[in-house]
KOLTOR-683881 format. One record per residue (C-alpha): residue in three letters; x, y, z. Coordinates in nm, 2 decimals, padded with zeros to 4 digits. Example, Ala and Ser with C-alpha at 12.3 -4.5 7.8 and 13.67 -1.06 7.14 Angstrom:
BEGIN
<ALA,<01.23,-00.45,00.78>>
<SER,<01.37,-00.11,00.71>>
# end
This chain:
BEGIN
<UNK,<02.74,-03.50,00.03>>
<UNK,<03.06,-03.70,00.00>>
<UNK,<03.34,-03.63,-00.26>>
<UNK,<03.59,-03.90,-00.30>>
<UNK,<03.85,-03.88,-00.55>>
<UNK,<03.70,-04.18,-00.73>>
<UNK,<03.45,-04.15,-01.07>>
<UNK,<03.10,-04.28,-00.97>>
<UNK,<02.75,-04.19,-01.02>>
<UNK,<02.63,-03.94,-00.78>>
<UNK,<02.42,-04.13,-00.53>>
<UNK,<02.27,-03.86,-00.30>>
<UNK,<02.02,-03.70,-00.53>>
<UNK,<01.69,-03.79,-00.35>>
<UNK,<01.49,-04.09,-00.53>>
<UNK,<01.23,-04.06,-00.81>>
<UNK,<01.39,-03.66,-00.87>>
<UNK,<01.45,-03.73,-01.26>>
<UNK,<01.76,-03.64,-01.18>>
<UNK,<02.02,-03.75,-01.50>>
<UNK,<02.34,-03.85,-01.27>>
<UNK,<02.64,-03.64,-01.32>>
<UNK,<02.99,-03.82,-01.29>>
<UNK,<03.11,-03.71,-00.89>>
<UNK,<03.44,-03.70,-01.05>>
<UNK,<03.31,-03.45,-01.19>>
<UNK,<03.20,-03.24,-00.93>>
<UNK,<03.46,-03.31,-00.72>>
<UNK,<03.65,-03.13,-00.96>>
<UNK,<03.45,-02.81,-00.86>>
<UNK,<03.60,-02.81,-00.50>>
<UNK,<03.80,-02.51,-00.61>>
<UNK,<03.47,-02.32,-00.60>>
<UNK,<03.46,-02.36,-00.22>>
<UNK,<03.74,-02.10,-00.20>>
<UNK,<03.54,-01.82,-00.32>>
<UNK,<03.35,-01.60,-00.13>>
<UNK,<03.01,-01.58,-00.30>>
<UNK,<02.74,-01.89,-00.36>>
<UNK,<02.73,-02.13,-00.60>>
<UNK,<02.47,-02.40,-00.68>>
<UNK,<02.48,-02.67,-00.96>>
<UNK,<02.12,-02.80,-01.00>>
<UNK,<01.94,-03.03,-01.18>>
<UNK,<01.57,-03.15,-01.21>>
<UNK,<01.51,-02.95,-00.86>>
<UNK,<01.80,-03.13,-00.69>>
<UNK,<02.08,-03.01,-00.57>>
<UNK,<02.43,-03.16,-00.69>>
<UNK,<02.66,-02.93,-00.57>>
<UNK,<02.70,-02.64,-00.33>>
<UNK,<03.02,-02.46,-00.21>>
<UNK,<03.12,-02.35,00.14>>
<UNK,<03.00,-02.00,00.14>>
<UNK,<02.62,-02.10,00.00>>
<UNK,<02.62,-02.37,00.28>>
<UNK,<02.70,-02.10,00.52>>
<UNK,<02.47,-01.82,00.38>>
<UNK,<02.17,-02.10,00.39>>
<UNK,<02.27,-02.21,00.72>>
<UNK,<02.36,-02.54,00.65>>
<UNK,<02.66,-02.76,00.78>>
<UNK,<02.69,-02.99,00.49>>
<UNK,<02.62,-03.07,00.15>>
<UNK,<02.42,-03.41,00.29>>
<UNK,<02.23,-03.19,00.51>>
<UNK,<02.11,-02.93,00.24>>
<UNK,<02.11,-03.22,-00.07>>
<UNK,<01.89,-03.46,00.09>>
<UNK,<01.64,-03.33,00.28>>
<UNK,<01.58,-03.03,00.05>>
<UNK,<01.49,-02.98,-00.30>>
<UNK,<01.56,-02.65,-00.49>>
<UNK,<01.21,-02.56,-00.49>>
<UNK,<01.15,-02.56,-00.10>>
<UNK,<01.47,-02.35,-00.02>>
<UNK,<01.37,-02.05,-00.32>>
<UNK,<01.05,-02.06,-00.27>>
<UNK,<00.86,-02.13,-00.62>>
<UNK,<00.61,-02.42,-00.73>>
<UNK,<00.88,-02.56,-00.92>>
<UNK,<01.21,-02.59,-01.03>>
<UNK,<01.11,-02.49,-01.40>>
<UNK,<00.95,-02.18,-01.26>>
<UNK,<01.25,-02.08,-01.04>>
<UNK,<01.47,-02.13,-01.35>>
<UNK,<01.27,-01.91,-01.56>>
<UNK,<01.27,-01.64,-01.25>>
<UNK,<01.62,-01.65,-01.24>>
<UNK,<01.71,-01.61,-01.63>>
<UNK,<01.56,-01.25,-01.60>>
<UNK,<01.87,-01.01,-01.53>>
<UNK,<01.85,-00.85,-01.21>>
<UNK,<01.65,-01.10,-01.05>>
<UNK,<01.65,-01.07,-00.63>>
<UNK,<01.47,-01.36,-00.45>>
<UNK,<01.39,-01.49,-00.07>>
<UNK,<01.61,-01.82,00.00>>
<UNK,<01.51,-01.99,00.29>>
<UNK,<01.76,-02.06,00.59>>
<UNK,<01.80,-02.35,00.76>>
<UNK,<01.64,-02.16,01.09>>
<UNK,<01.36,-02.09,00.90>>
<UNK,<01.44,-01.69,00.82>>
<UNK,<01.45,-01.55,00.49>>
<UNK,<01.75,-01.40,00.31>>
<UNK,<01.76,-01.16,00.02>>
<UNK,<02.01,-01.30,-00.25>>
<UNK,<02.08,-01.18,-00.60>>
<UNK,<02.09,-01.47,-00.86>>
<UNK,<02.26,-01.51,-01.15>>
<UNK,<02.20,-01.88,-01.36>>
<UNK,<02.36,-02.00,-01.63>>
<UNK,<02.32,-02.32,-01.84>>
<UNK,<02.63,-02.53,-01.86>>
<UNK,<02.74,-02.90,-01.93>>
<UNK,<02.90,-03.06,-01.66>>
<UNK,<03.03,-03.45,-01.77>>
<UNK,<02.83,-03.48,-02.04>>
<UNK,<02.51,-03.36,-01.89>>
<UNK,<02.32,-03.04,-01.87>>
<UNK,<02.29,-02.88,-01.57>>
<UNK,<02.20,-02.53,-01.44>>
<UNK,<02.49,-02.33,-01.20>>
<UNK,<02.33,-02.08,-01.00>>
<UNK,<02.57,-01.78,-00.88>>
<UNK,<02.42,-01.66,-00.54>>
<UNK,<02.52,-01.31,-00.37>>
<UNK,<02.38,-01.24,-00.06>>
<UNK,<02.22,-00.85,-00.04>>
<UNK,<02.00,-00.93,00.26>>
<UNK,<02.20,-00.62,00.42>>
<UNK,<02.17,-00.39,00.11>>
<UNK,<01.78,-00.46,00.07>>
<UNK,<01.76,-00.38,00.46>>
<UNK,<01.92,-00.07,00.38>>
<UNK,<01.72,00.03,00.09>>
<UNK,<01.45,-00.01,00.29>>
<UNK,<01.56,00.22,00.52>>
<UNK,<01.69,00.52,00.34>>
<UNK,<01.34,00.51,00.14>>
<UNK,<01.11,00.50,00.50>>
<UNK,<01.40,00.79,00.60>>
<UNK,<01.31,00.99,00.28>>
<UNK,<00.93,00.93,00.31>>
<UNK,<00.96,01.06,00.71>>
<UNK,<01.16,01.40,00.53>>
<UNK,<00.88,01.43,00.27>>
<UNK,<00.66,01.41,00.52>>
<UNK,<00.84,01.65,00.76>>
<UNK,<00.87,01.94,00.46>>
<UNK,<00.44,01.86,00.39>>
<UNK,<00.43,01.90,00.80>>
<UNK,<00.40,02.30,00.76>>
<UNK,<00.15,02.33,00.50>>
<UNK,<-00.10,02.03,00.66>>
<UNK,<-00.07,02.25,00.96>>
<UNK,<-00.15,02.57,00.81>>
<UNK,<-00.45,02.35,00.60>>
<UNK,<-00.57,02.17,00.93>>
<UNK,<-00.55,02.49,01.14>>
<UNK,<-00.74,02.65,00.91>>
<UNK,<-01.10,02.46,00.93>>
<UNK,<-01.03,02.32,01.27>>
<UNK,<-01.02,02.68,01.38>>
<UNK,<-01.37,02.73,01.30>>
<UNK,<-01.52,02.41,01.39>>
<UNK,<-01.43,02.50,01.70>>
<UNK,<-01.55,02.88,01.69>>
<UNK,<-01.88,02.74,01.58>>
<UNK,<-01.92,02.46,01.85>>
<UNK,<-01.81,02.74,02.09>>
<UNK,<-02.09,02.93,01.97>>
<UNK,<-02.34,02.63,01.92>>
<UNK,<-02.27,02.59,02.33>>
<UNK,<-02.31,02.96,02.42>>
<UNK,<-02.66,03.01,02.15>>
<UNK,<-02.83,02.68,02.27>>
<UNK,<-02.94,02.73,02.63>>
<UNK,<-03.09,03.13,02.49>>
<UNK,<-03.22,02.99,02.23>>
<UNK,<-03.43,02.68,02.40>>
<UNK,<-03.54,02.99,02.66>>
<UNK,<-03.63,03.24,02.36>>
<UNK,<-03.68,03.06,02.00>>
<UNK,<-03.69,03.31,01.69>>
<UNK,<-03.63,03.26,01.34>>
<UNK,<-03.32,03.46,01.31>>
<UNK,<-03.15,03.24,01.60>>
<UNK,<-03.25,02.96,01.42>>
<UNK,<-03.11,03.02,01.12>>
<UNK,<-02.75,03.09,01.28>>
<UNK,<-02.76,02.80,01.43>>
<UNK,<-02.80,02.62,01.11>>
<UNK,<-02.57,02.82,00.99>>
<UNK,<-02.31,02.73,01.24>>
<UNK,<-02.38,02.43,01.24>>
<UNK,<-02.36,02.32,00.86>>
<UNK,<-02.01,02.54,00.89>>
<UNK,<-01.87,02.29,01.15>>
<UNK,<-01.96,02.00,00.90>>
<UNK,<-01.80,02.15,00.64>>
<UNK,<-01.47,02.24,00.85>>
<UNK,<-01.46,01.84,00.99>>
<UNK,<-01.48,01.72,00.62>>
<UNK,<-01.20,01.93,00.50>>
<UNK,<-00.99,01.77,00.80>>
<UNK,<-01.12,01.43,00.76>>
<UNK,<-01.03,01.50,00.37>>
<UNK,<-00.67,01.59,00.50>>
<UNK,<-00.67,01.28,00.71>>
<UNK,<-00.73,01.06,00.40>>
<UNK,<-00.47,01.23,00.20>>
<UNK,<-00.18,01.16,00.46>>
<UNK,<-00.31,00.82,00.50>>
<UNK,<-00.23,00.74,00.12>>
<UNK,<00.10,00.85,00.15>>
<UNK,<00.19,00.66,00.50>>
<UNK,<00.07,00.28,00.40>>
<UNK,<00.36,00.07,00.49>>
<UNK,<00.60,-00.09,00.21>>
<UNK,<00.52,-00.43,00.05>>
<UNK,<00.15,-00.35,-00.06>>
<UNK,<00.04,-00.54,-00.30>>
<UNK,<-00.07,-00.37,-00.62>>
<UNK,<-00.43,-00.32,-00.73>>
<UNK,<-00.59,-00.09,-00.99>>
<UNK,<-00.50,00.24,-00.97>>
<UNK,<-00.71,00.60,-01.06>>
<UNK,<-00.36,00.79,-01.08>>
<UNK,<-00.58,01.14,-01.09>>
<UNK,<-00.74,01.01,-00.75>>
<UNK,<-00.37,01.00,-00.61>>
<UNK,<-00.30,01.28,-00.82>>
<UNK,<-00.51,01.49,-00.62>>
<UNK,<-00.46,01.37,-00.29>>
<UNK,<-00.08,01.50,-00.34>>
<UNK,<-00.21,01.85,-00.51>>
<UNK,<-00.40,01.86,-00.18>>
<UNK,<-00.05,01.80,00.04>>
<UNK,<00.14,02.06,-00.12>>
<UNK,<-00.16,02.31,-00.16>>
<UNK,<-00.05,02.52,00.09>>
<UNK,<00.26,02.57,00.04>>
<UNK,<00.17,02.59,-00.33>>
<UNK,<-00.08,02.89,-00.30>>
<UNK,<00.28,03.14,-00.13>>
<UNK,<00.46,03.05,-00.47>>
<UNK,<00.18,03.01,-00.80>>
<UNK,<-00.10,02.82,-00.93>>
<UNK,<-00.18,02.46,-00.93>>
<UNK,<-00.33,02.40,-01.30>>
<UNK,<-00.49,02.04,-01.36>>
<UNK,<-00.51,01.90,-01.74>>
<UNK,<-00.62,01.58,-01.69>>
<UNK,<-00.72,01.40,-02.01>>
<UNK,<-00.92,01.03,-02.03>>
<UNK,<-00.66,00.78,-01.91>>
<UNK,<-00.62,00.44,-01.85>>
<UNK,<-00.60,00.27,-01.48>>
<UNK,<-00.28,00.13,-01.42>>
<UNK,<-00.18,-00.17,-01.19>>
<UNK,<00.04,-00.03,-00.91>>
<UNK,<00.09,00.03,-00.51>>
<UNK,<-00.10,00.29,-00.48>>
<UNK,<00.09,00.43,-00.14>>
<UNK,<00.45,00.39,-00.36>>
<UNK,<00.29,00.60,-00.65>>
<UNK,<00.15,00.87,-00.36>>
<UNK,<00.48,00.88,-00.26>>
<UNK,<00.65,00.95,-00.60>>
<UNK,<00.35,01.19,-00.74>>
<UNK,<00.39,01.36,-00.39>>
<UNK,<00.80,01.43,-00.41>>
<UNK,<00.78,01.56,-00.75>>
<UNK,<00.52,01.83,-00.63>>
<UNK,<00.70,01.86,-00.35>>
<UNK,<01.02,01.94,-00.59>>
<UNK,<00.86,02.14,-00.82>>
<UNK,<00.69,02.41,-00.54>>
<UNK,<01.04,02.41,-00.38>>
<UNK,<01.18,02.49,-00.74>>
<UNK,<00.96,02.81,-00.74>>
<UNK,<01.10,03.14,-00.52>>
<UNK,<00.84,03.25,-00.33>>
<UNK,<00.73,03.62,-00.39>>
<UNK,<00.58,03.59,-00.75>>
<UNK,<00.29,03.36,-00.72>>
<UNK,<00.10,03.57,-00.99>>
<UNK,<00.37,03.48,-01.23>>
<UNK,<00.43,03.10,-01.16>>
<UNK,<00.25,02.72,-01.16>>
<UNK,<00.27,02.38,-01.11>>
<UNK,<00.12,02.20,-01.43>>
<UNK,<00.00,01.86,-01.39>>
<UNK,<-00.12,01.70,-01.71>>
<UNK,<-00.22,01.32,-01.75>>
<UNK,<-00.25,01.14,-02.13>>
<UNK,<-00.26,00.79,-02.26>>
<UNK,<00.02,00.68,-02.49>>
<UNK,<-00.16,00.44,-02.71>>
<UNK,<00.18,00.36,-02.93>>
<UNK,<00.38,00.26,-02.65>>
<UNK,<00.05,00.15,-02.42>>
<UNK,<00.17,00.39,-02.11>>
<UNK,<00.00,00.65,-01.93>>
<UNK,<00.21,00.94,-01.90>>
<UNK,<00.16,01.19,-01.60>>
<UNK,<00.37,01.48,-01.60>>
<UNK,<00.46,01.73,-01.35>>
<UNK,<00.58,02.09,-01.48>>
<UNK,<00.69,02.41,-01.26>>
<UNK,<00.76,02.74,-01.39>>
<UNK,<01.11,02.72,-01.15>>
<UNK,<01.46,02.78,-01.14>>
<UNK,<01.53,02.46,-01.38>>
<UNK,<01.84,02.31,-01.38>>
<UNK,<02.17,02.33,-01.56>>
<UNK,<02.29,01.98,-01.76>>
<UNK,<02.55,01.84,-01.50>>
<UNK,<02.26,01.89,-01.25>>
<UNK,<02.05,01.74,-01.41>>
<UNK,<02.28,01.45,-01.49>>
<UNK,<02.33,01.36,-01.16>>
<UNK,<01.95,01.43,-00.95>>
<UNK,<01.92,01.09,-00.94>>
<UNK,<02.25,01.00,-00.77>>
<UNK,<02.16,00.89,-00.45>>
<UNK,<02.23,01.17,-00.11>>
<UNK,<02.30,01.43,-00.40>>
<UNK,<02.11,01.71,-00.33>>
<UNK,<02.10,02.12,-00.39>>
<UNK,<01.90,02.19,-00.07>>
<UNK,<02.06,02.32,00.30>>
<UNK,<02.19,02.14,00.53>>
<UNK,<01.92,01.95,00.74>>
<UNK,<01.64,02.01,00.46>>
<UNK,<01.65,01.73,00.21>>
<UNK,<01.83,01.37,00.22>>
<UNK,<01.91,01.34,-00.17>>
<UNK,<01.70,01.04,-00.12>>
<UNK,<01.40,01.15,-00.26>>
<UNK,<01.42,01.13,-00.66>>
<UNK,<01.61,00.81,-00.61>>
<UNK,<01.35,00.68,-00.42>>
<UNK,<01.07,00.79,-00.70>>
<UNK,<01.34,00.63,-00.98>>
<UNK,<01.37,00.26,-00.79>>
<UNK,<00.99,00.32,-00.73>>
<UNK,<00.88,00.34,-01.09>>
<UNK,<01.12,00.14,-01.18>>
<UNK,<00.96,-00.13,-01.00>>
<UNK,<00.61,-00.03,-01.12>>
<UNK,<00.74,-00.16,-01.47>>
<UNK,<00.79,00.24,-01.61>>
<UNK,<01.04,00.51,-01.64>>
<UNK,<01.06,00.85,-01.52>>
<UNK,<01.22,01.11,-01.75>>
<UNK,<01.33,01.48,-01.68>>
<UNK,<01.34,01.81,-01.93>>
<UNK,<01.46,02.11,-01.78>>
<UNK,<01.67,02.45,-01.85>>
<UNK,<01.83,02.70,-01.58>>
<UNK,<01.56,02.95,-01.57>>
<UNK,<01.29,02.79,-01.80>>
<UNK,<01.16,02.53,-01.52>>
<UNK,<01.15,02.16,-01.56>>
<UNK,<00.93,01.88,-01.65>>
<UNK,<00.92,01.55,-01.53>>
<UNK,<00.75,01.31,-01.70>>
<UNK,<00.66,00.94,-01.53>>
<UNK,<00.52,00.69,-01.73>>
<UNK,<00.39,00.37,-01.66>>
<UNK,<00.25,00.09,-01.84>>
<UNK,<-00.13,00.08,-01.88>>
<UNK,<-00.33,-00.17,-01.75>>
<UNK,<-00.43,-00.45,-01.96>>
<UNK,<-00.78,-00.43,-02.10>>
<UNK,<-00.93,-00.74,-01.93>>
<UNK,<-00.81,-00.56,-01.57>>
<UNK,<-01.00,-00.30,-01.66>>
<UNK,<-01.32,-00.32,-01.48>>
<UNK,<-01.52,-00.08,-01.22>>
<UNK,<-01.63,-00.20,-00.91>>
<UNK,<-01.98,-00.16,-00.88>>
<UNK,<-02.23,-00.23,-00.62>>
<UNK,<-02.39,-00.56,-00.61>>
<UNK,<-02.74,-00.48,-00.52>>
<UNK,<-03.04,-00.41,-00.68>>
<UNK,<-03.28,-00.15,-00.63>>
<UNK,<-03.54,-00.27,-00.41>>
<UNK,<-03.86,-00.13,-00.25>>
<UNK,<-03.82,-00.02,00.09>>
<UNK,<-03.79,-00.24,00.42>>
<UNK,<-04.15,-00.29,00.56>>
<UNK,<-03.97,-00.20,00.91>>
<UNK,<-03.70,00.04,01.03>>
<UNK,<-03.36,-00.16,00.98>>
<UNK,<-03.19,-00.29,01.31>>
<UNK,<-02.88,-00.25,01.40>>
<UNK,<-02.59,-00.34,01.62>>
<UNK,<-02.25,-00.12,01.65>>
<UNK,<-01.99,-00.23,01.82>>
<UNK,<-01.69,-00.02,01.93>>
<UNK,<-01.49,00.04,02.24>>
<UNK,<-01.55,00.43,02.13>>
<UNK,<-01.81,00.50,02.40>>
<UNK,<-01.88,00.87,02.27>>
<UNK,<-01.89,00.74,01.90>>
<UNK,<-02.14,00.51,02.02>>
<UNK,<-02.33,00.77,02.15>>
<UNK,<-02.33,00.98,01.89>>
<UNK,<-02.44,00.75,01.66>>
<UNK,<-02.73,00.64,01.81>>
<UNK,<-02.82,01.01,01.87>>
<UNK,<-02.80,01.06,01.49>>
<UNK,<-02.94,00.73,01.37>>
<UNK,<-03.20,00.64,01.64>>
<UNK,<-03.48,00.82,01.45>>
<UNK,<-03.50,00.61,01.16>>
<UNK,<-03.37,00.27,01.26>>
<UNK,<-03.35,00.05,01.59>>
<UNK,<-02.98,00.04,01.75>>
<UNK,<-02.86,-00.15,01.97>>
<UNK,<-02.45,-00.07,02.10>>
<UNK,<-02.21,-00.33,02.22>>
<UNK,<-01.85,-00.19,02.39>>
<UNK,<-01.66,-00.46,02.34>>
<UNK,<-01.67,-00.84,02.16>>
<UNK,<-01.72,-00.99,02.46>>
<UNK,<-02.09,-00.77,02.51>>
<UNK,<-02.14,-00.83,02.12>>
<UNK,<-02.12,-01.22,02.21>>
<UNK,<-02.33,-01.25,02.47>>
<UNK,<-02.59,-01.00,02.33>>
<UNK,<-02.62,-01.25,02.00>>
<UNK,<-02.67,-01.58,02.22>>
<UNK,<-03.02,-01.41,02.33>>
<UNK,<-03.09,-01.24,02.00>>
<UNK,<-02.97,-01.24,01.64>>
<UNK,<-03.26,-01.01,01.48>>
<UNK,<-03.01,-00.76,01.32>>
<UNK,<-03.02,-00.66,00.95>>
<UNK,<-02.65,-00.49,01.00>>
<UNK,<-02.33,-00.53,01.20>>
<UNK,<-02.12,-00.28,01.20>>
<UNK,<-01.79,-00.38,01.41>>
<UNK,<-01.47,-00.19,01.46>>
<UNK,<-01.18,-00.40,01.34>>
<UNK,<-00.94,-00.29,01.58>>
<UNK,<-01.08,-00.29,01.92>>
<UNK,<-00.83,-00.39,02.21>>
<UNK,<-00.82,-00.75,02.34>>
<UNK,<-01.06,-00.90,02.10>>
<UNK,<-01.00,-00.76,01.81>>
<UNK,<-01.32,-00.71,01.53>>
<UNK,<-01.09,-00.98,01.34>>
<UNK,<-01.13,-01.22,01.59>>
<UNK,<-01.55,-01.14,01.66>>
<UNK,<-01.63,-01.18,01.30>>
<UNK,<-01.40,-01.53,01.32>>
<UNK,<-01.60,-01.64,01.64>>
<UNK,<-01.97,-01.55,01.48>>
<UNK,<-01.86,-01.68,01.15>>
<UNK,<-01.88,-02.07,01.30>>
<UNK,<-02.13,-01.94,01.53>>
<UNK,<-02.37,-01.77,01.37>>
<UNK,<-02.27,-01.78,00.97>>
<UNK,<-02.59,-01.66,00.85>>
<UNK,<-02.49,-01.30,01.08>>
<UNK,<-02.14,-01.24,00.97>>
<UNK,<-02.25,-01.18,00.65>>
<UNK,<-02.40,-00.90,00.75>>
<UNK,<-02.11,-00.74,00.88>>
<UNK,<-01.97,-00.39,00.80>>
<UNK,<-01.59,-00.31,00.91>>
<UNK,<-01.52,00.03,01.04>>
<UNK,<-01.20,00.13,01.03>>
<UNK,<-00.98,00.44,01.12>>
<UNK,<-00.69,00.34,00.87>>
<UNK,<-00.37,00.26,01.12>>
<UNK,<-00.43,-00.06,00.99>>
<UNK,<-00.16,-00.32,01.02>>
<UNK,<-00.06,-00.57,00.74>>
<UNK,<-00.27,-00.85,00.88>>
<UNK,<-00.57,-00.63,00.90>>
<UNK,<-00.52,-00.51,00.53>>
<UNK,<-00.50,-00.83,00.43>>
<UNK,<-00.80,-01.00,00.61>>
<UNK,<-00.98,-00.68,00.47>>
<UNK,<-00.90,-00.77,00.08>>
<UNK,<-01.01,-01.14,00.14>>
<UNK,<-01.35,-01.07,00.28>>
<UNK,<-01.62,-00.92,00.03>>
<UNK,<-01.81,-00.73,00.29>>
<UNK,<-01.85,-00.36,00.28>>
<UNK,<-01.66,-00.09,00.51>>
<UNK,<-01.65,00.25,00.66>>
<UNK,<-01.37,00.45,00.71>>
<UNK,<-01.40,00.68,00.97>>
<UNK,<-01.49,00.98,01.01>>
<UNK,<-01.76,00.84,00.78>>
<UNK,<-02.03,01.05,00.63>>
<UNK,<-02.38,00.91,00.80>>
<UNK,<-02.57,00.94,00.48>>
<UNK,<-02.30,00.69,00.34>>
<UNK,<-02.40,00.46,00.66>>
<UNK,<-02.78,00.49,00.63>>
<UNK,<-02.78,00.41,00.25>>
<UNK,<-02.53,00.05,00.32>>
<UNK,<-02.73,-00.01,00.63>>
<UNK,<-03.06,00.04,00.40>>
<UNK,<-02.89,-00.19,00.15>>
<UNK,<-02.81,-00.45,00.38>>
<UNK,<-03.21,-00.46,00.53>>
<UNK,<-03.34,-00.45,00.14>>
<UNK,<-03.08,-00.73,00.03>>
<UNK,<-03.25,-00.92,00.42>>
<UNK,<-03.61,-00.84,00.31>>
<UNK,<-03.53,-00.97,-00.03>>
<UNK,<-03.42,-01.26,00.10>>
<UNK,<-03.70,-01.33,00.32>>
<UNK,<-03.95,-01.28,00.09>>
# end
């Protein structure tokens, strides 16, 4: 965009805009602006009219021509439309992704402000670049997440150990009894067997229970929020700190009717799951019979939050510690054992979630902290229910395929389902593909969705154009090291799923739904 010296109507603003021209004179007059070291924008009806040196060079951008003619506002912040951009960036605080002339993203902070510029109106956007500080944030909170998860490391051990010891106690013995008891069958073996037997079960559920729990608290940053049962995440983090809990008190659970709210639900794992951490840590160890963890959950209707608080019968704090325990790397642990990151994190977390977290506590007395975050509105309030009807029973035994590179999974599963149903097992997508050419006869596929080399992503994709009528019948399994993409393919596609280690009665019922809704169909 050329300045000369000379008063004229602005001539680069890109035809049919609506732009109301703005005397160049004018903004030639803002060359001074060039001198400073953070952005600045003067826009107008989604044009640009003005940009100094150090926006050029934060967007990428070797001249004014370069970023005023080719662009408007809209394409480089990202928004529908100029008018919604502008009302993004009146809120205070706002942080937005400006595209680069390479394409990349960068984090800026914006600042806008309505001003008259030769006789016109026109919007001047102030423009700092924190692409390095949002990098940074994101790394201190994955850092305190990995220490979180580093103090829980002890007690999901201990919890692990614990029923993993005698799963394997009782397989041991399930291999040793077998062989005598085939030879020599009495009614006492028999019943050990069972025994040992439904004692295994029990001991994998407890890990695979575990399992779940960590997997809450792991999901990488960014997720998008959803619905949320806080007493579900509740107890998922009760379950983390539970053995380490159990050396210090008692875990007491007052959990009255509350409402869902709309939240990530790995960010609020995170948060509920420092604070327990903090309050166990806050108790000495040595007078369990005297000391607890209170976790109590209400609705407040007046101010339409639900408020979850978190008590412990601890040390407490004294007022300048308290005054500071949200300062970031301040911390009253050892060296080595905490980052200071972790009640910062929890603040910026809720925070974001659209509530507040607030803290009572006296030296000796214990503390309470006290998150609250807005409830979800009532027309988001809904439950998921199942979309099937009861029907009578499938004339014939349902038919299946499975697919998964899992060669012993596929084993076992036909072991345990073959009785009732007709299976057939495919190792990889490439099997599955060539097995459906010749026959398509299946009331249920359920498909891995993250096999090597073709993933189940890309089967489901290749059956879809294929075969449509089949990958409706699908049903993901999935072992939850999901990546983004997967997550997000998953939430777009109204199919059912399993997560592994899945309980087979849960698989026999959705396969037996999936051969009534076929039958139903058919008839």
């Amino acid at each position: 965009m050329s300045r000369p010296s000379e008063d004229k109507e602005l001539s680069t603003v890109p035809p049919g805009s609506g732009t109301v021209p703005i005397a160049i004179g004018e903004v030639d007059r803002l060359r001074v602006l060039d001198q400073l070291s953070g952005g600045i924008a003067v826009c107008h009806a989604d044009a640009f009219l003005y940009v100094n040196e150090a926006l050029l060079k934060m967007l990428g951008y070797e001249s004014q021509d370069a970023l005023a003619n080719v662009h408007r506002v809209s394409e480089i912040v990202g928004t529908p439309s100029f008018d919604a951009w502008a009302e993004e960036s009146s809120r205070e605080g706002s942080q937005q992704s400006w595209r680069r002339a390479d394409g990349v993203c960068v984090r800026v902070d914006v600042t806008l402000t309505l001003m008259t510029i030769g006789g016109q109106r026109a919007r001047v956007a102030l423009v700092r670049d924190v692409t390095a500080a949002w990098h940074a944030q994101a790394q201190r909170q994955q850092t305190e997440r990995l220490a979180t998860v580093g103090s829980l490391a002890a007690g999901v051990a201990h919890q692990l150990n614990n029923p993993l010891a005698y799963v394997v106690a009782n397989l041991d013995f399930l291999t040793e009894a077998l062989p005598a008891f085939l030879r020599e069958t009495t009614a006492g073996g028999l019943d050990d067997l069972l025994e040992a037997m439904a004692d295994a079960r029990e001991g994998a559920e407890r890990v695979a229970r575990i399992v779940r729990d960590l997997h809450a608290f792991s999901r990488v940053e960014d997720e998008p929020r959803e619905l949320v049962d806080v007493h579900t995440l509740l107890d998922s983090a009760c379950a983390l700190v539970d053995g380490e809990l159990k050396e210090r008190g008692k875990l007491i659970k007052v959990y009255e009717q509350v409402s869902p709210v709309e939240a990530s639900p790995s960010r609020l794992a995170q948060v509920f799951s420092n604070l327990l951490v903090n309050a166990v840590q806050a108790i000495p160890e040595g007078a369990a019979s005297r000391n607890e963890v209170t976790v109590h959950t209400f609705n407040d209707d007046r101010e339409g939050m639900v408020v979850i608080e978190i008590r412990d019968t601890g040390v407490g704090m004294s007022p300048a510690v308290k005054a500071r325990i949200f300062d970031p790397f301040y911390t009253l642990k050892p060296s080595g054992e905490g980052t200071g990151l972790g009640l910062t994190a929890c603040l910026a977390i809720v925070h974001g979630q659209g509530g507040r977290i607030l803290v009572d506590s006296d030296e000796g007395r214990g503390s309470t902290f006290r998150v609250q975050l807005p409830a979800a509105a009532a027309t988001r309030r809904r439950n998921v229910v199942s979309g099937f009807a009861p029907k009578p029973a499938a004339a014939r035994p349902p038919r299946i395929l499975i697919v998964d590179d899992e060669v012993t999974l596929l084993a076992s599963l036909k072991r345990a389902l073959s009785r009732e149903m007709d299976v057939v097992l495919a190792e990889s997508a490439a099997e599955t593909l060539e097995l459906l050419e010749k026959d398509q006869r299946f009331d249920a596929i359920l498909c891995d969705i993250m096999m090597p080399d073709v993933t189940g992503i890309d089967l489901f994709e290749q059956i879809a154009k294929t075969h449509p009528e089949l990958a409706e019948r699908f049903v993901f399994m999935t072992a939850g090291a999901a990546t983004p993409g997967v997550r997000q393919f998953l939430d777009g596609v109204a199919l059912p799923r399993l997560h592994k280690p899945f309980d087979l009665g849960e698989l026999r019922r959705l396969v037996q739904l999936r051969a009534e809704a076929e039958a139903g169909g058919d008839r």
